[in-house]
Residue frames as a rotation matrix with the C-alpha (Angstrom) as fourth column:
UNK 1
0.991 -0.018 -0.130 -14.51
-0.113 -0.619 -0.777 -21.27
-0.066 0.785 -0.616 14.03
UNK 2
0.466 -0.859 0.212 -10.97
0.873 0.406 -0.270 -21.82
0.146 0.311 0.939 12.54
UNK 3
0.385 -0.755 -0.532 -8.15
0.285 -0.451 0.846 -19.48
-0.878 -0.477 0.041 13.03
UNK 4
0.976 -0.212 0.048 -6.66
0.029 -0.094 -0.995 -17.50
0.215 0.973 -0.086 10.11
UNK 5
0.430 -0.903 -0.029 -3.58
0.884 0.414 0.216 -17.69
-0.183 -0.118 0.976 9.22
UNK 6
0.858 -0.410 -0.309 -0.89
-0.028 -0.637 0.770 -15.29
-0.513 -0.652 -0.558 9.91
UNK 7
0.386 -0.832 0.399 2.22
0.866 0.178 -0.467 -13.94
0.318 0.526 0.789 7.96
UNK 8
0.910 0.070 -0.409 4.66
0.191 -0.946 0.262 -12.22
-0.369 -0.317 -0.874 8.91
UNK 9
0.650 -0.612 0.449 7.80
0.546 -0.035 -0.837 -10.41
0.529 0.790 0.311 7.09
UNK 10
0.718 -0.411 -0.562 10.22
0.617 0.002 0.787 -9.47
-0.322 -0.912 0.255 8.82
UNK 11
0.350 -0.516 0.781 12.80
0.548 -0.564 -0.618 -6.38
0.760 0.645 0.085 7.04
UNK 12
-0.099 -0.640 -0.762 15.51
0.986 -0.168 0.012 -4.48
-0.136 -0.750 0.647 8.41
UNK 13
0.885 0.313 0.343 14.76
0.339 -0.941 -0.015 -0.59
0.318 0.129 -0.939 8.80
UNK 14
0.595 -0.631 -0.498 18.28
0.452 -0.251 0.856 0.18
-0.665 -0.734 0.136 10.10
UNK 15
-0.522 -0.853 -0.022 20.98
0.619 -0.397 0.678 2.99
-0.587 0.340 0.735 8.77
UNK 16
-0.904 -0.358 -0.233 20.88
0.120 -0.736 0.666 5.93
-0.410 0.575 0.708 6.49
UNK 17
-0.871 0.428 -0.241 18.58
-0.178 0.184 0.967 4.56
0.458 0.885 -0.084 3.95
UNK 18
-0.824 0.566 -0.024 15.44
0.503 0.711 -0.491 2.92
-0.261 -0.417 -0.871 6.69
UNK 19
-0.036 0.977 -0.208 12.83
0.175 -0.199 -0.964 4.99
-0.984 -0.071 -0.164 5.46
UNK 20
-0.514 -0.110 -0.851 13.50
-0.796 -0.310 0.521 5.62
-0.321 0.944 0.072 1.55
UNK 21
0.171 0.985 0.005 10.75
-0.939 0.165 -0.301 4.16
-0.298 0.047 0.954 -0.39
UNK 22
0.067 -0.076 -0.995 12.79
-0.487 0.868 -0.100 0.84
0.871 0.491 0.021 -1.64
UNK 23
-0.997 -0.006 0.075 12.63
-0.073 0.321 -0.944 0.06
-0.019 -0.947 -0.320 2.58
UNK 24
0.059 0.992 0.111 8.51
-0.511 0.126 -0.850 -0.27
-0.858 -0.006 0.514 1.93
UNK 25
0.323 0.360 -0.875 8.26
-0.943 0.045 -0.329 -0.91
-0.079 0.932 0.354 -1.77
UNK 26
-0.890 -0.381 -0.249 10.46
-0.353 0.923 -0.151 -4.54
0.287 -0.046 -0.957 -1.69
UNK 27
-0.961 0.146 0.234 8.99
-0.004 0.842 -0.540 -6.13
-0.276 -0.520 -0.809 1.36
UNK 28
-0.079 0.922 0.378 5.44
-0.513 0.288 -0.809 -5.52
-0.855 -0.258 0.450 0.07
UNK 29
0.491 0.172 -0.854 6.36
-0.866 0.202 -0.458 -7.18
0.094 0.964 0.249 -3.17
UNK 30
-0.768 -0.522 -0.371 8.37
-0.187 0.736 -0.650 -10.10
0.613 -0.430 -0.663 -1.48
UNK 31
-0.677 0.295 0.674 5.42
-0.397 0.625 -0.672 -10.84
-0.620 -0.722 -0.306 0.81
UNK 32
0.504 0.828 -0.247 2.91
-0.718 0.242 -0.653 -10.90
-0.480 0.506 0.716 -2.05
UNK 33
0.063 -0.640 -0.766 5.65
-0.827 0.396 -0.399 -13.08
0.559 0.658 -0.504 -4.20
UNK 34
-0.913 -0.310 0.263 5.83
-0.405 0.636 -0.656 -15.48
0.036 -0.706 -0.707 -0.71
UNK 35
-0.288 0.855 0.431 2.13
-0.053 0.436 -0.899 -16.17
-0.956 -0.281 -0.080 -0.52
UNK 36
-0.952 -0.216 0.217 2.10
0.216 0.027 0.976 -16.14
-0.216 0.976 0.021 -4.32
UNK 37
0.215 0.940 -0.265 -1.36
0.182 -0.305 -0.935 -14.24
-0.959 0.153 -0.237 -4.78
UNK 38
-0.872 0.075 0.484 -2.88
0.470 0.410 0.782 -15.09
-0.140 0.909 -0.393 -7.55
UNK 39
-0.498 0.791 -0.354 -5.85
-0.044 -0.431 -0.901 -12.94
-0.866 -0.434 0.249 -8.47
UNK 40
-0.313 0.360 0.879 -6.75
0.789 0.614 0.030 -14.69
-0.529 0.703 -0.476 -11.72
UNK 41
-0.748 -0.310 0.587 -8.47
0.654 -0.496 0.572 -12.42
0.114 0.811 0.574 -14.07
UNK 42
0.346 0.911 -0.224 -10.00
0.918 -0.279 0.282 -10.29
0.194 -0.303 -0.933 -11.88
UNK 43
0.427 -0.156 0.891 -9.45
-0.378 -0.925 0.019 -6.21
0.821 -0.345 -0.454 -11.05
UNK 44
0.043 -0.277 -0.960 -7.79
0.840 0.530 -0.115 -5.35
0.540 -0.802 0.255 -7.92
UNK 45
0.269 0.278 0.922 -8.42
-0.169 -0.929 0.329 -3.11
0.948 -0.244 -0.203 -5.39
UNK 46
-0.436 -0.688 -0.580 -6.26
0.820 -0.038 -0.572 -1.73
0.371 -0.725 0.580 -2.36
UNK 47
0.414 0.024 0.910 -7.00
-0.132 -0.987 0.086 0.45
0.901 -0.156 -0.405 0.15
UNK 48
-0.364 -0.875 -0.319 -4.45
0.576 0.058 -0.816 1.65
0.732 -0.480 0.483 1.96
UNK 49
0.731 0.564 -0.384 -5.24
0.679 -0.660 0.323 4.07
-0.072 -0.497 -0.865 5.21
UNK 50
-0.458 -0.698 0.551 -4.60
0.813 -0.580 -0.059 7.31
0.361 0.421 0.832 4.17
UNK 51
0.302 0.910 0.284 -7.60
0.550 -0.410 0.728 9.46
0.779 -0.063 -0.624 5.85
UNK 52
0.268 -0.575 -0.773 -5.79
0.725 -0.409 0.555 10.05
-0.635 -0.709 0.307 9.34
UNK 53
0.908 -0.241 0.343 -3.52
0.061 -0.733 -0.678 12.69
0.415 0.636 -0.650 6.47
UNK 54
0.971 -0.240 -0.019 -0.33
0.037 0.074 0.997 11.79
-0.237 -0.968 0.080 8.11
UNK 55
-0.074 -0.928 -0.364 3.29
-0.924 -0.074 0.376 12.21
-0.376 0.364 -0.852 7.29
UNK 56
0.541 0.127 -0.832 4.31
-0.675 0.655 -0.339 8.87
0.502 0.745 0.440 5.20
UNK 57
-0.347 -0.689 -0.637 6.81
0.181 0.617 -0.766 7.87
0.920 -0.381 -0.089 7.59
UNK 58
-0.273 0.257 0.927 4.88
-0.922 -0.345 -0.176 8.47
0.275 -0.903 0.331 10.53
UNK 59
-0.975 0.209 -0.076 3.51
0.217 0.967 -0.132 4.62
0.047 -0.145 -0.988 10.68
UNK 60
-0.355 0.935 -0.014 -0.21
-0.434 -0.178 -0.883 5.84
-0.828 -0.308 0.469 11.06
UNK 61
0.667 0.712 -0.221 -1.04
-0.488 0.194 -0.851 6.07
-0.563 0.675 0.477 7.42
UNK 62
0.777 0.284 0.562 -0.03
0.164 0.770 -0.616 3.50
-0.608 0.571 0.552 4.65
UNK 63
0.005 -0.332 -0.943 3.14
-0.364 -0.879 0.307 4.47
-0.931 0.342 -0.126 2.95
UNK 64
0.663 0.282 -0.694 2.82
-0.632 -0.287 -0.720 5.16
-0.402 0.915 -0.011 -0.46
UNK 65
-0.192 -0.918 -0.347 5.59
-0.981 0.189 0.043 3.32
0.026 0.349 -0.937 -1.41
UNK 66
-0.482 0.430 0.763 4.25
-0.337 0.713 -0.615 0.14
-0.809 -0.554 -0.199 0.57
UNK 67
0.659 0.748 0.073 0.79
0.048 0.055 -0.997 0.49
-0.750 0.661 0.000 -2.17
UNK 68
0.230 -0.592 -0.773 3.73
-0.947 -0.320 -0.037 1.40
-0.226 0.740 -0.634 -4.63
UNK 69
-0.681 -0.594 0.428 5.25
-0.526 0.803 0.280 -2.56
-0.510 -0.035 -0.859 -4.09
UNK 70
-0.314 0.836 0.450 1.96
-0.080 0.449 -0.890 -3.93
-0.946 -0.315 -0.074 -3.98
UNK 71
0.683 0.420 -0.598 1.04
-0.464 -0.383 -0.799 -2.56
-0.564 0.823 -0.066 -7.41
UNK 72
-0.356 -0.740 -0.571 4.42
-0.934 0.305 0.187 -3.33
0.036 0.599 -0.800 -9.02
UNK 73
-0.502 0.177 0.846 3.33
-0.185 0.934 -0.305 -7.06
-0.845 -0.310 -0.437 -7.93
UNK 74
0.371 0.892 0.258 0.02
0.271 0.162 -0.949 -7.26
-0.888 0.422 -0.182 -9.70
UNK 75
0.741 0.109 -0.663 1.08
-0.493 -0.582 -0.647 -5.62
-0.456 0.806 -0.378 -12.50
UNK 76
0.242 -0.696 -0.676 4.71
-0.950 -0.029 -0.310 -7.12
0.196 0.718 -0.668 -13.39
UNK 77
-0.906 -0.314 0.284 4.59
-0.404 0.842 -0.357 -10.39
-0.128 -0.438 -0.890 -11.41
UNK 78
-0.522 0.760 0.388 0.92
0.076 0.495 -0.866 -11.13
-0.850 -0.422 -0.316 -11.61
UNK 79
-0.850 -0.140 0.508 0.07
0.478 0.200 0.855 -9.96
-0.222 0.970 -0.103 -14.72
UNK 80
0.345 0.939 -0.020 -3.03
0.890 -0.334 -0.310 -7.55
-0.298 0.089 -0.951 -14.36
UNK 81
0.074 0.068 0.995 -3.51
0.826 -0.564 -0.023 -4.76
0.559 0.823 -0.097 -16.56
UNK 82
-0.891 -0.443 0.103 -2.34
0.386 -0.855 -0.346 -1.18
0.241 -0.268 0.933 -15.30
UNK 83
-0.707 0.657 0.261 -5.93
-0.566 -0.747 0.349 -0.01
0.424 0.099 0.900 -15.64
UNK 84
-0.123 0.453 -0.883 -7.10
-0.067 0.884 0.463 -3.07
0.990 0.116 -0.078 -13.17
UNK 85
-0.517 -0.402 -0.756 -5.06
0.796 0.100 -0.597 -2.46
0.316 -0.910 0.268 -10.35
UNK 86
0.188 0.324 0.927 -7.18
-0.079 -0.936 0.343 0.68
0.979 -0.138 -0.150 -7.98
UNK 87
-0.737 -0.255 -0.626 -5.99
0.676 -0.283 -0.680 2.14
-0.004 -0.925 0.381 -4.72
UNK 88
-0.024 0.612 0.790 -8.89
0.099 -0.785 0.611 3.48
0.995 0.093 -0.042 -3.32
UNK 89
-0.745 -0.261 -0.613 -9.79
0.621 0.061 -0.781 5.32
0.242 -0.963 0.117 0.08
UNK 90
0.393 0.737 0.551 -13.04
0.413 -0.676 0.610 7.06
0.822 -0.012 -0.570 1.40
UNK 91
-0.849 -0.474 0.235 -13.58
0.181 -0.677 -0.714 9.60
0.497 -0.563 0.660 3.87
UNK 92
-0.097 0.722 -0.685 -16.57
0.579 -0.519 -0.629 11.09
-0.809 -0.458 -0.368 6.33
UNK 93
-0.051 0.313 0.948 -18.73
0.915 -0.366 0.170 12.93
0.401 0.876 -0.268 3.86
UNK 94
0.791 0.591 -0.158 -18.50
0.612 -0.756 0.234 15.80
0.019 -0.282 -0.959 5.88
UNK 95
-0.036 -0.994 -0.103 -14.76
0.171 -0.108 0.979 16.13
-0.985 0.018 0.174 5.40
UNK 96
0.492 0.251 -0.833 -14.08
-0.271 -0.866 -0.421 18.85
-0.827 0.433 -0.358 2.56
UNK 97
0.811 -0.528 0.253 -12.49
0.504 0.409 -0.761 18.14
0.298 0.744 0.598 -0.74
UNK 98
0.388 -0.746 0.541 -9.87
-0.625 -0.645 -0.440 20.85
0.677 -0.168 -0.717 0.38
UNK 99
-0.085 -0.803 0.591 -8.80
-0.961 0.222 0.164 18.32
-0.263 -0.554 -0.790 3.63
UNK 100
0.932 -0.130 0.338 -9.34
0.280 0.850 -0.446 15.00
-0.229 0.510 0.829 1.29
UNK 101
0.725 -0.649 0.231 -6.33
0.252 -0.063 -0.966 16.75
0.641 0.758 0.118 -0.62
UNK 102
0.436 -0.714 0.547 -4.46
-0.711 -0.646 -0.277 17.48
0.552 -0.268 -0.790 1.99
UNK 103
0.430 -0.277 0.859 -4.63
-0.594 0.629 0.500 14.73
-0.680 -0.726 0.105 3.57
UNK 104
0.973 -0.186 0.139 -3.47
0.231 0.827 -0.512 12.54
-0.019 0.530 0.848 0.35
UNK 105
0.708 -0.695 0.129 -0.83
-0.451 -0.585 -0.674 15.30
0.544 0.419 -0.727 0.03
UNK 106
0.220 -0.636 0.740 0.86
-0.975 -0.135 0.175 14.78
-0.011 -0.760 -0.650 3.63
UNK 107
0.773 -0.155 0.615 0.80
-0.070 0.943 0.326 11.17
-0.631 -0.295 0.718 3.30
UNK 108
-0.392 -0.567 -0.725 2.41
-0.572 -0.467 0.674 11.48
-0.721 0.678 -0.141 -0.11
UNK 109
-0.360 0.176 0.916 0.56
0.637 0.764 0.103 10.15
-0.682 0.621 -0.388 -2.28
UNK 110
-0.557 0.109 -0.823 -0.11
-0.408 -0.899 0.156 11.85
-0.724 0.423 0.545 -5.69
């Protein structure tokens, strides 16, 4: 069986600014712009991990921003329609709509 291939990006998180959402939002539009995904004229769909319900800057869950880059891509660099692009995430069906929403809350994602 072949080996996949590996990218990594590499961004500085350092000073004042390392967690403010243009420290996520760039590098995930600069890696998609480096491997030049191309998703022809199909929908797209992200899911980011957001279930955990973690702060955004904790590193557990996905930050919003991050899915924020990602989108900008597709949409202004790739050319798919606004109403193409979905960020979805499931949960345990036993997990309440009350801590679904909380958890999207704490992550920040709205």
């Amino acid at each position: 069986m072949s080996r996949p291939d590996v990218y990594i990006l590499k961004t500085s998180l350092d000073g004042d600014d390392a967690l403010n959402d243009a420290a996520f939002a760039g590098p995930a539009r600069e890696m998609l712009r480096a491997l030049d995904v191309d998703p022809g004229n199909r929908a797209v769909m992200m899911k980011p991990n957001v279930t955990a319900g973690a702060p955004r800057n904790s590193g557990i869950v996905t930050h919003p921003a991050f899915v924020a880059g990602l989108v900008d891509y597709f949409v202004e660099d790739a050319g798919v329609p606004v109403d193409e692009v979905y960020v979805g995430e499931a949960t345990s069906r036993l997990t309440s709509q009350a801590q679904r929403d909380l958890a999207w809350a704490r992550s920040g994602y709205t």
